[in-house]
C-alpha positions in Angstrom: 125.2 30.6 107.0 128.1 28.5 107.4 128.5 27.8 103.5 132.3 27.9 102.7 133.5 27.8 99.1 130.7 26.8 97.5 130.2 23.7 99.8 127.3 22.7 101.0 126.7 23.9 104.6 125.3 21.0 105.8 128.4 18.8 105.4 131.1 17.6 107.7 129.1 20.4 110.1 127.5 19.2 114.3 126.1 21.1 116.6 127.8 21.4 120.4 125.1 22.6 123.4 126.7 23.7 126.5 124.1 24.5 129.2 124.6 26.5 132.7 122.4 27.1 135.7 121.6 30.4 136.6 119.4 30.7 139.6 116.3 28.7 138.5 117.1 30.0 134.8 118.9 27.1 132.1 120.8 28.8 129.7 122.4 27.4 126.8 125.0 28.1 124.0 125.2 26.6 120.8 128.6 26.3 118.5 128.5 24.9 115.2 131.9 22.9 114.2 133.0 22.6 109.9 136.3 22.3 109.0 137.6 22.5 112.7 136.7 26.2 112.8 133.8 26.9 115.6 130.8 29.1 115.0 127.8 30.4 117.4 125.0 31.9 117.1 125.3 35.7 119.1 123.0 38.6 119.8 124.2 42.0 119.7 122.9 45.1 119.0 119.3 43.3 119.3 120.4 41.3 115.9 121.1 37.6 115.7 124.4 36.4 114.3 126.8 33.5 113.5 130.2 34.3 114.5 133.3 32.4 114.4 134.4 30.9 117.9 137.3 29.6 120.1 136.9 25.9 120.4 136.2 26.2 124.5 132.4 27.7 125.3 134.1 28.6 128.4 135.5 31.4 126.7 131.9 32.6 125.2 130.4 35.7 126.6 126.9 36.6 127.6 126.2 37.7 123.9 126.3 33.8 122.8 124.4 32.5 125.6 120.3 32.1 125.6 118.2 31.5 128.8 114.6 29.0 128.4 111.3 31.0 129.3 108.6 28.8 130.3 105.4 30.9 128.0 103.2 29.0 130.1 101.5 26.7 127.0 102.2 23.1 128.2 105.8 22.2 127.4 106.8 25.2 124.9 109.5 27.4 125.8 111.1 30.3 124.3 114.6 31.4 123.9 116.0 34.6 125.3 119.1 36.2 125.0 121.1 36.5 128.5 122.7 40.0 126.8 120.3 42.7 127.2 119.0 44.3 125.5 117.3 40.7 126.4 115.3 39.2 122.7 113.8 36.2 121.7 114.5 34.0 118.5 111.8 33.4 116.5 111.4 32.0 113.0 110.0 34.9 110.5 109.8 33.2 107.2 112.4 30.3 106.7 115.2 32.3 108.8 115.7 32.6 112.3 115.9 36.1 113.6 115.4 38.2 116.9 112.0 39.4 118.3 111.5 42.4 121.3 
């Protein structure tokens, strides 16, 4: 997703979490730094996307932040989207998409 020119996507590329508290919820939100431009993973419309950011996760909305669900199986958790329609990510193949 973050493939630029031709490069590959995996270079000069990290991965930022911010985390909140809300009520006995953790929510996080995840940006994505190559070639000083910032990118974030965002639900809207019920779809998952990577969308280019400001550099401050301050400044993200509720549409890039995701909220840990305890499923109740030992120490696996799910993540929702804070945005509702509220979704969870899941892995459908090799690509991470958006479940009801």
């Amino acid at each position: 997703m973050l493939e630029k020119d031709g490069q590959d996507p995996k270079a000069n590329a990290w991965m930022d979490k911010s985390q909140r508290e809300s009520g006995e919820k953790i929510q996080f939100a995840l940006r994505f730094k190559r070639d000083q431009l910032y990118y974030s993973p965002a639900v809207a419309d019920g779809k998952l996307k990577m969308e280019m950011t400001p550099s401050s996760p301050a400044s993200l909305d509720e549409t890039y932040w995701f909220e840990k669900v305890n499923i109740e199986a030992g120490e696996y958790h799910e993540l929702r989207s804070v945005s509702k329609p509220q979704v969870y990510l899941c892995l459908i193949g090799k690509e991470i998409s958006t479940c009801g």
